[in-house]
N, CA, C and O atoms as a MOPAC input file, in Angstrom:
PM7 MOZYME 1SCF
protein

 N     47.26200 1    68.00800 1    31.16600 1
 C     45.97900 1    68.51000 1    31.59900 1
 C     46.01500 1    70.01900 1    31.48100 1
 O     46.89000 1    70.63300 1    32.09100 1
 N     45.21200 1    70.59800 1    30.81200 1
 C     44.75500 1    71.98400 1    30.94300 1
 C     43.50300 1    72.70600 1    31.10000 1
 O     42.45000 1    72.13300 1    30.82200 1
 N     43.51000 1    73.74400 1    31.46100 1
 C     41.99900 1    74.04200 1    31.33400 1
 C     41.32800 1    74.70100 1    29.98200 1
 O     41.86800 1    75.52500 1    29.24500 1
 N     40.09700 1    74.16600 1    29.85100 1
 C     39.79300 1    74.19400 1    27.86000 1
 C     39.68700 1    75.62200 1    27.92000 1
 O     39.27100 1    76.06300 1    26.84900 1
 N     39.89500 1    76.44200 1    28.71700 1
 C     39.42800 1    77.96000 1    28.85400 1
 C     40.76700 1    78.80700 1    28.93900 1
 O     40.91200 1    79.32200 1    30.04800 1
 N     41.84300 1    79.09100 1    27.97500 1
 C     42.39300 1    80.09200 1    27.64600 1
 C     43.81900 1    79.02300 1    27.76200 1
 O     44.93600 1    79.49300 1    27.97700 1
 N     43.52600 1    77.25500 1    27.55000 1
 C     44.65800 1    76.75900 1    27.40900 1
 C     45.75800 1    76.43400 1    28.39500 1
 O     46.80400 1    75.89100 1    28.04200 1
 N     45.39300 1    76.91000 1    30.09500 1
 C     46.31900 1    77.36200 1    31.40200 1
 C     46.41700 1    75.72300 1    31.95800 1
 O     45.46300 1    74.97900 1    32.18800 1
 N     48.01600 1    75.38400 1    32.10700 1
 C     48.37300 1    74.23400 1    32.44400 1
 C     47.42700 1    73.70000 1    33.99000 1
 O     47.69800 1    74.36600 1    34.99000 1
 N     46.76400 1    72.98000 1    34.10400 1
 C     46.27800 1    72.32500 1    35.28500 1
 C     46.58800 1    71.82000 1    36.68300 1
 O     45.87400 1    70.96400 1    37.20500 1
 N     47.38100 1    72.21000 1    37.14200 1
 C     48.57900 1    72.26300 1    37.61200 1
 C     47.80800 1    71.74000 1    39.15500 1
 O     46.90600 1    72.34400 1    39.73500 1
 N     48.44300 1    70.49200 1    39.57500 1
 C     47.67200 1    69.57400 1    40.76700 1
 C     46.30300 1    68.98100 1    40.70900 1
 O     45.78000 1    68.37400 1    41.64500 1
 N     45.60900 1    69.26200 1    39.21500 1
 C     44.88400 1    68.02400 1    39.15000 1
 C     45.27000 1    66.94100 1    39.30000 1
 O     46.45200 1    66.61200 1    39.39400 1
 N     44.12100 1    66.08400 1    39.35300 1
 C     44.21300 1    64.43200 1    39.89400 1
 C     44.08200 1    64.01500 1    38.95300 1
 O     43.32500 1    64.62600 1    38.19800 1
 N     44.76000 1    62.69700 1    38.43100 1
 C     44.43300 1    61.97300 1    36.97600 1
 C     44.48500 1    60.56300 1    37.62500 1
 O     45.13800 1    60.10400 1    38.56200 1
 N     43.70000 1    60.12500 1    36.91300 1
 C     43.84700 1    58.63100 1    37.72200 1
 C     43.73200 1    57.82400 1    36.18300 1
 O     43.39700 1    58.39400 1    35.14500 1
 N     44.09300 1    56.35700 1    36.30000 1
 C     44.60300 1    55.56000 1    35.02900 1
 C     44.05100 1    54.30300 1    35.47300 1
 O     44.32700 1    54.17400 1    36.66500 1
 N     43.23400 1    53.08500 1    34.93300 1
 C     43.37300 1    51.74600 1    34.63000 1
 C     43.11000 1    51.12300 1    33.27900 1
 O     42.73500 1    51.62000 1    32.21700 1
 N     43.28100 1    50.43400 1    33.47700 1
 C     43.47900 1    48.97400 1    32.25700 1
 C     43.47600 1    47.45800 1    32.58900 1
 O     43.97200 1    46.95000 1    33.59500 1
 N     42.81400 1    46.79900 1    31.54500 1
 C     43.28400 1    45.63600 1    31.59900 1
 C     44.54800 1    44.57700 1    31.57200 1
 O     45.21400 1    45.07800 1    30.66700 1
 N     45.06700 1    43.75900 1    31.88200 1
 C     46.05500 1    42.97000 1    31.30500 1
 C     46.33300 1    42.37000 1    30.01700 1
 O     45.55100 1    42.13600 1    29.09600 1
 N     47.34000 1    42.20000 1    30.09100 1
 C     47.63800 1    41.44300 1    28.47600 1
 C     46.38400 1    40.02000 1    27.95000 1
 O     46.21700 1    39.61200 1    26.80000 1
 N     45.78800 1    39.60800 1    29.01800 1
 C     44.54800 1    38.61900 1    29.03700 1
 C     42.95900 1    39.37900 1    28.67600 1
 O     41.98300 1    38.80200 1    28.19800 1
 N     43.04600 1    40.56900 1    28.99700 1
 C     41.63000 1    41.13200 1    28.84800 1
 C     41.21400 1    41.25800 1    30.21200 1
 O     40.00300 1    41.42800 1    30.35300 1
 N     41.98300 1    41.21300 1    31.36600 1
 C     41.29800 1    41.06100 1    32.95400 1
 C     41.64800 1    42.19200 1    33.45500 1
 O     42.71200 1    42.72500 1    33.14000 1
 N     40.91600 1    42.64600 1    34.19300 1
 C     40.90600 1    43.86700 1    34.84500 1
 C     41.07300 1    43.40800 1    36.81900 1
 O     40.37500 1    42.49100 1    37.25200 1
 N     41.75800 1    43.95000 1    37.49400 1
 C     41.73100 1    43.94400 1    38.99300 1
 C     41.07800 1    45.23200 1    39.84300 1
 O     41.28300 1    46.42900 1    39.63900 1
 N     40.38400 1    44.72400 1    40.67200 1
 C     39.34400 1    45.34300 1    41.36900 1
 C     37.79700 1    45.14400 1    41.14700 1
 O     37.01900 1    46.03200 1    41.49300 1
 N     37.39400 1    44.07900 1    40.62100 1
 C     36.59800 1    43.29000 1    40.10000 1
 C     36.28400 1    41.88300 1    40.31500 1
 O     36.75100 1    40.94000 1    39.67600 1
 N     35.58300 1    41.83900 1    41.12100 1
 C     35.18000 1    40.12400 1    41.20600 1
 C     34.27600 1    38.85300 1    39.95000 1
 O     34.24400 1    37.63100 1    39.80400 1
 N     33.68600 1    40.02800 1    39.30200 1
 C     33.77400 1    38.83600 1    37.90300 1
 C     34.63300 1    38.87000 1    37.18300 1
 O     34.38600 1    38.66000 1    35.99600 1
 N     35.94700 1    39.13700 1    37.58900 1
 C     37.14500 1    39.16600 1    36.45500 1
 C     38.48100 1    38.09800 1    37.39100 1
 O     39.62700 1    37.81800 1    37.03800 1
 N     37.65200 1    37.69000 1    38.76100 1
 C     38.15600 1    37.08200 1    39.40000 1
 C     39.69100 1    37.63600 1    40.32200 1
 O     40.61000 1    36.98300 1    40.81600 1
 N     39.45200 1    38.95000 1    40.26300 1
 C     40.34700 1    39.98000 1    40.94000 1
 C     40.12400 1    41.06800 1    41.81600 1
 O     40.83500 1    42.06500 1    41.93200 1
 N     39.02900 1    40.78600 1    42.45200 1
 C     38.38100 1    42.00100 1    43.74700 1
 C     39.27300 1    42.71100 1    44.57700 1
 O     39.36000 1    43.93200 1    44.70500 1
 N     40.06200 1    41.63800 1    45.24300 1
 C     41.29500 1    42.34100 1    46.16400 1
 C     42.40400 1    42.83900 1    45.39400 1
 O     43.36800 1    43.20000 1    46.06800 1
 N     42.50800 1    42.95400 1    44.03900 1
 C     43.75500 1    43.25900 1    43.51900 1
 C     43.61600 1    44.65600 1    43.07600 1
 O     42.56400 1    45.22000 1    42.77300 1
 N     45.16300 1    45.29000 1    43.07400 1
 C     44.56600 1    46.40400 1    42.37000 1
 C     45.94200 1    46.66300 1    41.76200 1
 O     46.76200 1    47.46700 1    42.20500 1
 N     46.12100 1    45.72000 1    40.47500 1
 C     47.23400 1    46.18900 1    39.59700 1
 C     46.59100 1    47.05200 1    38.09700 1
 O     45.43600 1    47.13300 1    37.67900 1
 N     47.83100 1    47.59100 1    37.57800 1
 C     47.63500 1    48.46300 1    36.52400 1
 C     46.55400 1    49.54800 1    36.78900 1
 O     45.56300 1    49.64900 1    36.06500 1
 N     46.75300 1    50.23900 1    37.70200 1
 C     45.55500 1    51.43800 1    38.24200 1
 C     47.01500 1    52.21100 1    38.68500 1
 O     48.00500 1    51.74000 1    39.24600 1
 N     46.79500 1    53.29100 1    38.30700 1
 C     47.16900 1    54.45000 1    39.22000 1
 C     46.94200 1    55.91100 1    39.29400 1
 O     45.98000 1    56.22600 1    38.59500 1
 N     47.45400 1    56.83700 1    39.85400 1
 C     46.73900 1    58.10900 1    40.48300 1
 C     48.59300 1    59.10800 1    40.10000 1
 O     49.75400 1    58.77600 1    40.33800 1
 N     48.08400 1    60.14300 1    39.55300 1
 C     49.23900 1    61.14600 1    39.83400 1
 C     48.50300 1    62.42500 1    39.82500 1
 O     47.33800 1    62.48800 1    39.43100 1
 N     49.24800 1    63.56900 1    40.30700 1
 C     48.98400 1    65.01500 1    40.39300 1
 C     49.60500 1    65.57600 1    39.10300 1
 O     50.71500 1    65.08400 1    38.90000 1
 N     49.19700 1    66.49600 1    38.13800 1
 C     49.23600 1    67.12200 1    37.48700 1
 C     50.74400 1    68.30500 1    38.30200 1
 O     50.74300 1    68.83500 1    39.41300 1
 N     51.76600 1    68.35600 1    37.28100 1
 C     52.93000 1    69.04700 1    38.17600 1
 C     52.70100 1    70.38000 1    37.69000 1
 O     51.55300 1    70.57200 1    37.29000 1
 N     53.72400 1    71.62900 1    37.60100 1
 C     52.83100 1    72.85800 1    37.40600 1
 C     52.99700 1    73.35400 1    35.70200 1
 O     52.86000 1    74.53900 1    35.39600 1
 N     53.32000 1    72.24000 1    34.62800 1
 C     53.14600 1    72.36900 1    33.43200 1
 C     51.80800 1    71.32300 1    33.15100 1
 O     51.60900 1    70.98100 1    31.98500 1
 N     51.09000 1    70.92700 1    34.00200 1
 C     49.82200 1    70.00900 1    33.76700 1
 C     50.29500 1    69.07600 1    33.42800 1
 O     49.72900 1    68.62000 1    32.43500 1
 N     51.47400 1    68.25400 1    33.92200 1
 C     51.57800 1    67.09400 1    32.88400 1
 C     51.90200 1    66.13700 1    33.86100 1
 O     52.74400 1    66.36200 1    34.73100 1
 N     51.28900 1    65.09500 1    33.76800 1
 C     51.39900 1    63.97500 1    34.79500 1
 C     51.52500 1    62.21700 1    33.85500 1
 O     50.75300 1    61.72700 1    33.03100 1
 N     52.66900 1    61.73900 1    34.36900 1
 C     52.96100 1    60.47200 1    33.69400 1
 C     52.99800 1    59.27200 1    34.31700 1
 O     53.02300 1    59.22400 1    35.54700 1
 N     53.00600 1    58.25100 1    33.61900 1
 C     52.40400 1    56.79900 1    34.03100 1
 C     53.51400 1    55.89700 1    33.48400 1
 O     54.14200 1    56.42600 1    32.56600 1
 N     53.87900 1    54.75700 1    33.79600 1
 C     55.00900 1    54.16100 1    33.37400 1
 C     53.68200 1    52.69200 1    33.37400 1
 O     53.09300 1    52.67800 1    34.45400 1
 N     53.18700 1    51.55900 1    32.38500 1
 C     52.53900 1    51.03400 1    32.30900 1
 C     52.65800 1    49.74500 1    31.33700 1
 O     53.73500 1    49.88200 1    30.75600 1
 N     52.02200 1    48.53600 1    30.89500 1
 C     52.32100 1    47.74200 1    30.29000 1
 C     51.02100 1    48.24700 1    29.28200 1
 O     50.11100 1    48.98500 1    29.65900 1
 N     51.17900 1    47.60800 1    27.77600 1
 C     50.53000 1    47.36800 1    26.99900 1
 C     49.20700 1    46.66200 1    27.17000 1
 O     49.25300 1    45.45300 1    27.40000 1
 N     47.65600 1    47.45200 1    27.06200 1
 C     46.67100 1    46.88400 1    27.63200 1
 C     46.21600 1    45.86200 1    26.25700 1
 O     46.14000 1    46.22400 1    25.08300 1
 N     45.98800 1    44.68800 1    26.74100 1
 C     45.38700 1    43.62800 1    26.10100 1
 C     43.65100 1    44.17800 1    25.91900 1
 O     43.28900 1    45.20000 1    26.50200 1
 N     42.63600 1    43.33100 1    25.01300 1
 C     42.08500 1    43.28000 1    24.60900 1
 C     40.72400 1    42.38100 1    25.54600 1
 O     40.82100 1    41.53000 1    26.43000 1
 N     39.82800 1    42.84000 1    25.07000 1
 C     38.18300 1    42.17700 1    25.81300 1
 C     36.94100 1    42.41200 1    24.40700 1
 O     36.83800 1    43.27000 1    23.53000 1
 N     36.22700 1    41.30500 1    24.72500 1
 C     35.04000 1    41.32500 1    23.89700 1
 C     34.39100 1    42.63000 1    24.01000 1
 O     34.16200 1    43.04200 1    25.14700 1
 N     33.92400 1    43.63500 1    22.58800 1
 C     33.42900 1    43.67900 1    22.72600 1
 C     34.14100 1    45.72900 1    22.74400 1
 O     33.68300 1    46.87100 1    22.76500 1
 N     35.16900 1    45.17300 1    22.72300 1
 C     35.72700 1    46.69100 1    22.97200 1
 C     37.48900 1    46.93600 1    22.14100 1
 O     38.47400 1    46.25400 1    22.42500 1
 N     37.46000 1    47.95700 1    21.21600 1
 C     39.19200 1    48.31800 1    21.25900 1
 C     39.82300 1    48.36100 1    22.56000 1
 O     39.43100 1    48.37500 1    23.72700 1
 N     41.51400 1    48.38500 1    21.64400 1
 C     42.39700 1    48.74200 1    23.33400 1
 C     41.85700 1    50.20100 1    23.49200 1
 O     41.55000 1    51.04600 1    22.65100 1
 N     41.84500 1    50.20800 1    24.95800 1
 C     41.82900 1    51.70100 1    25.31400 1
 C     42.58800 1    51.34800 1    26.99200 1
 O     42.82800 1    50.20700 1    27.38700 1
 N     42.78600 1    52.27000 1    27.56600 1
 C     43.08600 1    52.94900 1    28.72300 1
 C     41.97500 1    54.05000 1    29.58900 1
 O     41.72000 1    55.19300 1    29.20900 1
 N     41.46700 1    53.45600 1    30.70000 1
 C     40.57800 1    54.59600 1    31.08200 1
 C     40.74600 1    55.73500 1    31.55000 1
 O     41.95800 1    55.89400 1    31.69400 1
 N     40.09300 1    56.77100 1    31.92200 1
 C     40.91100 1    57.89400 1    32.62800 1
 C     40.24200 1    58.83000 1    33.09200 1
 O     39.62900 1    59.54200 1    32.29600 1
 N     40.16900 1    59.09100 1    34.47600 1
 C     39.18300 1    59.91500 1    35.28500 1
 C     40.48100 1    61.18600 1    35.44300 1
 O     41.66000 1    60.87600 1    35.62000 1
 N     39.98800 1    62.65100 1    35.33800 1
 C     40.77000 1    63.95800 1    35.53800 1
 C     39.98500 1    64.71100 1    36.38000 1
 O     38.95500 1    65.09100 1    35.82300 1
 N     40.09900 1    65.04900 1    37.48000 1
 C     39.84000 1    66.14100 1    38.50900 1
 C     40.31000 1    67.05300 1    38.69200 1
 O     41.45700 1    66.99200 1    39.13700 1
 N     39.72800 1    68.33100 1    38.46700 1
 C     40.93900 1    70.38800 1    38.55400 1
 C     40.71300 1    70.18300 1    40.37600 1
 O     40.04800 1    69.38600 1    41.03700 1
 N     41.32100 1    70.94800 1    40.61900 1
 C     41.26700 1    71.44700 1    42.10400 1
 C     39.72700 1    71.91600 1    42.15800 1
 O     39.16500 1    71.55200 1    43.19100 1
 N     39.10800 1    72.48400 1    41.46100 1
 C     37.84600 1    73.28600 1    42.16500 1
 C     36.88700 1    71.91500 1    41.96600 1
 O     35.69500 1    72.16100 1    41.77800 1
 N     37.22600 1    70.69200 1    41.98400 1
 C     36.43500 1    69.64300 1    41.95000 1
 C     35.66800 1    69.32800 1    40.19600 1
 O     34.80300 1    68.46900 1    40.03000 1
 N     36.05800 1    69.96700 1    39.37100 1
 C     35.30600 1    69.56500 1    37.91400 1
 C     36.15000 1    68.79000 1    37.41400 1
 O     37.35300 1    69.05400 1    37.41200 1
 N     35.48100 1    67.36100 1    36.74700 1
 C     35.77900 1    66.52700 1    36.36800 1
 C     35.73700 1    66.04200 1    34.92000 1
 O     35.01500 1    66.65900 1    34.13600 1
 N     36.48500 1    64.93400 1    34.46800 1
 C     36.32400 1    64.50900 1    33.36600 1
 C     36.30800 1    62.70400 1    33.55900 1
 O     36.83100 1    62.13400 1    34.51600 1
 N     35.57000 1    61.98900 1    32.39700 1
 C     36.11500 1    60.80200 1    32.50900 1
 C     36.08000 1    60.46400 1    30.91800 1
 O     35.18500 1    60.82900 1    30.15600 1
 N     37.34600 1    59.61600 1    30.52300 1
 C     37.70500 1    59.35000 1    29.12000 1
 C     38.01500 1    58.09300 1    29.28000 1
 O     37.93000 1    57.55000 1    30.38200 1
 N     38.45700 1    57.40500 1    28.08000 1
 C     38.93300 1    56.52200 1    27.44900 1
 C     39.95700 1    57.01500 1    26.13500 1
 O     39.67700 1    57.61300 1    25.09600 1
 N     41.60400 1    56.34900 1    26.80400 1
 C     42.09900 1    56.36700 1    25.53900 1
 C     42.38500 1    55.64900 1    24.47500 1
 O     42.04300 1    54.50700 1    24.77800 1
 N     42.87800 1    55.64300 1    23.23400 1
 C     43.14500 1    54.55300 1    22.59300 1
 C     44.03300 1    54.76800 1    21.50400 1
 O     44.11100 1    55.87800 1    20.97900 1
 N     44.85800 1    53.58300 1    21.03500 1
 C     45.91100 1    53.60900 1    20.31500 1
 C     45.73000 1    53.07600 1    18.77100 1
 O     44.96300 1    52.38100 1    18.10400 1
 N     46.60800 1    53.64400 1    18.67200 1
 C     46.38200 1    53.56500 1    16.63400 1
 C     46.10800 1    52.15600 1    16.12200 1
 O     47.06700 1    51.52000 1    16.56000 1
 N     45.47800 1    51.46800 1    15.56500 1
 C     45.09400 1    50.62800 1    15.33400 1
 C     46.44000 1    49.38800 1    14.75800 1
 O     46.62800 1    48.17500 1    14.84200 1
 N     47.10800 1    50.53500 1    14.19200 1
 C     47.97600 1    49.51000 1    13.62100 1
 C     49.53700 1    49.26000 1    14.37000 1
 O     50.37800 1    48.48800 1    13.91000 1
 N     49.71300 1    50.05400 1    15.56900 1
 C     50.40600 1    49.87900 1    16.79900 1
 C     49.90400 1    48.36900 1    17.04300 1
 O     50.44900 1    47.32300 1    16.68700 1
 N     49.06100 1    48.50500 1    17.54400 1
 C     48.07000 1    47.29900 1    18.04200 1
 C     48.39000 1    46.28600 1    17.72500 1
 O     49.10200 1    45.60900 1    18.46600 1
 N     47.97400 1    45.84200 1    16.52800 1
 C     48.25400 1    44.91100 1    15.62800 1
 C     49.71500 1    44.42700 1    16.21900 1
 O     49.87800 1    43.43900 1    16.93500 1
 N     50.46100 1    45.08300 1    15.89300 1
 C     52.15000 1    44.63000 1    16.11600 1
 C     52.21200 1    44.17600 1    17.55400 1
 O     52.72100 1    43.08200 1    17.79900 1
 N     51.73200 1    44.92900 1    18.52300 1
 C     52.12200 1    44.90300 1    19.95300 1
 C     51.09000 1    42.93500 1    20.12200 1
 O     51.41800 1    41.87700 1    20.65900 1
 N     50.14800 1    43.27300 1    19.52800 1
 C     49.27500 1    42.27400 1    19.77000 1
 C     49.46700 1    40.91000 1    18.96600 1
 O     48.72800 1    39.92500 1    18.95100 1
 N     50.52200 1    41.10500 1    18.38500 1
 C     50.97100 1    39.49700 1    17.22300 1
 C     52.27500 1    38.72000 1    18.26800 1
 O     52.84900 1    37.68200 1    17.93800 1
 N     52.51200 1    39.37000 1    19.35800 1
 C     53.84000 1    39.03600 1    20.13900 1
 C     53.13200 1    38.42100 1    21.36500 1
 O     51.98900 1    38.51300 1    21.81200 1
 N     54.27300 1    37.74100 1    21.74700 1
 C     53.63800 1    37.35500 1    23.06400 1
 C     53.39700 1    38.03100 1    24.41500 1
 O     54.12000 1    39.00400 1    24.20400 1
 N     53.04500 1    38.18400 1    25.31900 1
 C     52.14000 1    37.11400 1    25.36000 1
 C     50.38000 1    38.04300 1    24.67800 1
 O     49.49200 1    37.39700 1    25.23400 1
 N     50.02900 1    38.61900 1    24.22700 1
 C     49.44200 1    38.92700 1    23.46100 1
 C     48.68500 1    38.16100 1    22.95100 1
 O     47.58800 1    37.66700 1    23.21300 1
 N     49.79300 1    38.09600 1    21.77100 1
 C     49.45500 1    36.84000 1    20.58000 1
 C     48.59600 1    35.30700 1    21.46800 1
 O     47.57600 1    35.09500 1    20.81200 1
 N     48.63700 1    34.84800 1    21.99100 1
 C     48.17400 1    33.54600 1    22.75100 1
 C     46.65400 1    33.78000 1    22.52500 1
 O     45.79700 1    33.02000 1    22.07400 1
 N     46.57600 1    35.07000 1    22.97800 1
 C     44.72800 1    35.13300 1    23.18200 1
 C     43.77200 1    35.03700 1    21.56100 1
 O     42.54500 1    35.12300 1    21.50800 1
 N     44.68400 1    34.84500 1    20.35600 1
 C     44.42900 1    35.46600 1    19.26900 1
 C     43.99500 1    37.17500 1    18.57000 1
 O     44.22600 1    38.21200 1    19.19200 1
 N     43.59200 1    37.14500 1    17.71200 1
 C     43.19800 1    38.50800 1    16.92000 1
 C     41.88500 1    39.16700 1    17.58100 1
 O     40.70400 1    38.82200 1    17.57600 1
 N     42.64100 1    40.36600 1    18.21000 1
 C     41.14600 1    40.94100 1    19.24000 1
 C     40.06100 1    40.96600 1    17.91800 1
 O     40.23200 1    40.71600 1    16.72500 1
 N     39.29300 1    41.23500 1    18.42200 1
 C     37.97800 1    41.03500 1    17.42200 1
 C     37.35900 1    42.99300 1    17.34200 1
 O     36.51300 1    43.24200 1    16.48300 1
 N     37.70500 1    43.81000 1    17.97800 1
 C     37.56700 1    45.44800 1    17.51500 1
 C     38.29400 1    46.59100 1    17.78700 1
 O     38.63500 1    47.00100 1    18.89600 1
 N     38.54600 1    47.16300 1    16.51300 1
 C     39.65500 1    47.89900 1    16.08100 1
 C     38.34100 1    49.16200 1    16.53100 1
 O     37.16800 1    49.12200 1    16.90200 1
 N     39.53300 1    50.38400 1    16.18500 1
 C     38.93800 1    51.81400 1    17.24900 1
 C     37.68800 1    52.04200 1    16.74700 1
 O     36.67700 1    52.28400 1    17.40800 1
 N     37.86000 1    51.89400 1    14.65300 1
 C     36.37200 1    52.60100 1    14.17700 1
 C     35.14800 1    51.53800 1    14.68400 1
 O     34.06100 1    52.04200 1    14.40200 1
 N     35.00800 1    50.32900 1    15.29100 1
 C     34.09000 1    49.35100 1    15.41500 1
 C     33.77300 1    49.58400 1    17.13300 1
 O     33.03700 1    48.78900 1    17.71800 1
 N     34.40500 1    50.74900 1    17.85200 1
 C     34.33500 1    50.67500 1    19.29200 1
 C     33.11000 1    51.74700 1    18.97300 1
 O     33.21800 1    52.61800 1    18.11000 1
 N     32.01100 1    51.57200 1    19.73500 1
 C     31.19300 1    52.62300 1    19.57200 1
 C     31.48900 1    53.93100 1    20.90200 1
 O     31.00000 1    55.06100 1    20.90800 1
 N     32.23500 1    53.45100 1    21.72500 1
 C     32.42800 1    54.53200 1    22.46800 1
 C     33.81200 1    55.93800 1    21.92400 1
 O     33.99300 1    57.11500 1    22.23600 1
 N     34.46100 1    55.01500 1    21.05500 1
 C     35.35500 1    55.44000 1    20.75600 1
 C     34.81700 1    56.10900 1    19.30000 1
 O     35.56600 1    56.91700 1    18.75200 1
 N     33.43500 1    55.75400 1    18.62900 1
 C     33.07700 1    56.68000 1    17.92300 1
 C     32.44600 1    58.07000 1    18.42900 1
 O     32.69100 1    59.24800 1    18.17300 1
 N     31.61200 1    57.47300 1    19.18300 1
 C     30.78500 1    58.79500 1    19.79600 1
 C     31.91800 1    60.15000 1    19.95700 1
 O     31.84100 1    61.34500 1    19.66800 1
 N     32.82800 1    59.41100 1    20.48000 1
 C     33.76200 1    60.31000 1    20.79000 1
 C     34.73000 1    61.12300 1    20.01300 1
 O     35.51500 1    61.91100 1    20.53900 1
 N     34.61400 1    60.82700 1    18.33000 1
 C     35.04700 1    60.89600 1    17.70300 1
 C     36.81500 1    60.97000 1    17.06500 1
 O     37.40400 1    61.43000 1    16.08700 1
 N     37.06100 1    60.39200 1    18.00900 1
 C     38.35200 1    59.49600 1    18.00800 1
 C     39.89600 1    60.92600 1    18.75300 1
 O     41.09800 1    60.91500 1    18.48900 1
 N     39.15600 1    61.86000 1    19.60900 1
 C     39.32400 1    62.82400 1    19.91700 1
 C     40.60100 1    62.57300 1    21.05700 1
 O     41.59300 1    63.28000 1    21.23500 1
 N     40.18200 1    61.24500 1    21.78900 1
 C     40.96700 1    60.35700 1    22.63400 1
 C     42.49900 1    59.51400 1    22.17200 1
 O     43.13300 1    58.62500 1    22.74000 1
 N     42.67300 1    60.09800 1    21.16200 1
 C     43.81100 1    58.89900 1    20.64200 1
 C     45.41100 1    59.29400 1    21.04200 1
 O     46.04500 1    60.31200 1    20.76400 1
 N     45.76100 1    58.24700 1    21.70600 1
 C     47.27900 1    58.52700 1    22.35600 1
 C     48.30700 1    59.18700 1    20.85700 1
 O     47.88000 1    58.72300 1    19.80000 1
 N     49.23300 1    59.91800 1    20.72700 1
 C     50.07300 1    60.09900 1    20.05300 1
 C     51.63200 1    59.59800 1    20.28200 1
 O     52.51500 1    60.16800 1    20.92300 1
 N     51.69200 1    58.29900 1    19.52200 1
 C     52.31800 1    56.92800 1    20.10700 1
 C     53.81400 1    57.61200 1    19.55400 1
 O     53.71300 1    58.43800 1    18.64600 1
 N     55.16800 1    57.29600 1    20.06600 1
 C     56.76700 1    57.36500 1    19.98900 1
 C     57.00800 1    56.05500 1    20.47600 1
 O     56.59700 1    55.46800 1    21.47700 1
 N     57.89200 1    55.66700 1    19.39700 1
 C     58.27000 1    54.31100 1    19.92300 1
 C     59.90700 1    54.79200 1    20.28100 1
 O     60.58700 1    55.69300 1    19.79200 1
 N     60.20000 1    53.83000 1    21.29900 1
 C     61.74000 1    54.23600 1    22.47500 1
 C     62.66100 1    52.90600 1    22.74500 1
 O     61.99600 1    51.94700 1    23.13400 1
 N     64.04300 1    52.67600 1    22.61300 1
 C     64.38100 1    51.70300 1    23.02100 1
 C     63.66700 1    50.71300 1    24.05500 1
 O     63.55200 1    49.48900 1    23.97800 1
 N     63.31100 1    51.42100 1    24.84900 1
 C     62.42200 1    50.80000 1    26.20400 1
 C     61.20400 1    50.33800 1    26.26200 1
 O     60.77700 1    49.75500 1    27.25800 1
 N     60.18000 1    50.65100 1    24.68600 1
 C     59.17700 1    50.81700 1    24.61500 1
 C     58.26200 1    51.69100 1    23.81100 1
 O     58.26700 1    51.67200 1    22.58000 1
 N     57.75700 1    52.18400 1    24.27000 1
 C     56.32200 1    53.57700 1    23.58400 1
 C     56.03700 1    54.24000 1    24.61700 1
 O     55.74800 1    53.99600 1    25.78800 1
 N     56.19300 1    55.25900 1    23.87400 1
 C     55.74900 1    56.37700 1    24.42400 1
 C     54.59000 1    56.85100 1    24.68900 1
 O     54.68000 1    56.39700 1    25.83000 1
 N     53.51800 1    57.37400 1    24.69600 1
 C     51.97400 1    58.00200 1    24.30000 1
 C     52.02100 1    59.21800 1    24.90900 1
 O     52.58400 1    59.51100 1    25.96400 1
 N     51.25000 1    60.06000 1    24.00200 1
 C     51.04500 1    61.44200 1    25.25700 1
 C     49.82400 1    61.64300 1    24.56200 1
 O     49.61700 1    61.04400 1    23.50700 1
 N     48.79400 1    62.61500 1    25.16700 1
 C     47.85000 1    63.04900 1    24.97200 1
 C     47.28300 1    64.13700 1    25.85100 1
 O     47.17000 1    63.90400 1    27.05400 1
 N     46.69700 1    66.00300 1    25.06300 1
 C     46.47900 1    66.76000 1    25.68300 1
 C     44.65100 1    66.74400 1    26.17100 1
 O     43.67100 1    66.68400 1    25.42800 1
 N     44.71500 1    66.82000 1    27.67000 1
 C     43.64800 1    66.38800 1    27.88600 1
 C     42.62500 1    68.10300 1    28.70200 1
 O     42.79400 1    68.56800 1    29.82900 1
 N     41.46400 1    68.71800 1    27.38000 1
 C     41.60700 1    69.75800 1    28.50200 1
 C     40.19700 1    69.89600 1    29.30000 1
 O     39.25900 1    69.28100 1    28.79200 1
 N     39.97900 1    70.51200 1    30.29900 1
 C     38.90600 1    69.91700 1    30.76500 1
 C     38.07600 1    71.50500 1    31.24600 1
 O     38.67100 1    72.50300 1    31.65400 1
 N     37.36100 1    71.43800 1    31.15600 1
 C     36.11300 1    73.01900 1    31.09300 1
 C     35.21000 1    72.96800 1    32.43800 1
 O     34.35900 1    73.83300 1    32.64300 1

């Protein structure tokens, strides 16, 4: 997190994170049949290089939309942001041919077919490292 105004790390903003499951279901939602739940959501403070991290599973897929990750950012003086991120299309693919993934079949829209993810002009896209443990993503997020 930084501020879009001379680049200065963000240092104790609020970032907050959800996603769906590997099914397409989201918790905290009662038409998703998960009101009282509240997995794959979380909240960190921006430390004093602006950088705040998430340890998370691979978000599955829903009609109607690419993978993305949502993401609300708050500075201390209260100005906000809200995004959506999203991953390279052809990450996807791979993460999404495995199980349990794979079960649900071939999501049906890739990033250029997300219209939110056009508007946005694809400005949102994680910059994926793959790790013994997993993937990595980072993304600089700055907010004005």
């Amino acid at each position: 997190m930084v501020e879009a105004k001379g680049c200065a790390p963000a240092t104790g903003a609020r970032v907050d994170i959800w996603h769906c499951d590997a099914d397409g279901v989201y918790s905290g939602y009662a038409r998703e049949g998960a009101a009282d739940a509240a997995w794959l959501r979380g909240t960190q403070l921006a430390d004093a290089e602006g950088i705040v991290a998430f340890e998370t599973i691979y978000p599955g897929w829903y009609s109607g939309r690419a993978v993305h990750i949502h993401c609300k950012a708050w500075l201390t003086d209260g100005r906000e942001i809200t995004s959506q991120l999203y991953f390279p299309d052809e990450l996807t693919d791979q993460i999404h041919a495995r199980p349990p993934y794979a079960q649900r079949g071939q999501r049906r829209r890739r990033n250029d077919d997300d219209g939110i993810f056009r508007r946005a002009g694809g400005a949102a896209m994680l910059d994926m490292r793959g790790n013994p443990d997993g993937h990595l993503g980072s993304v600089v997020i700055a907010l004005s």
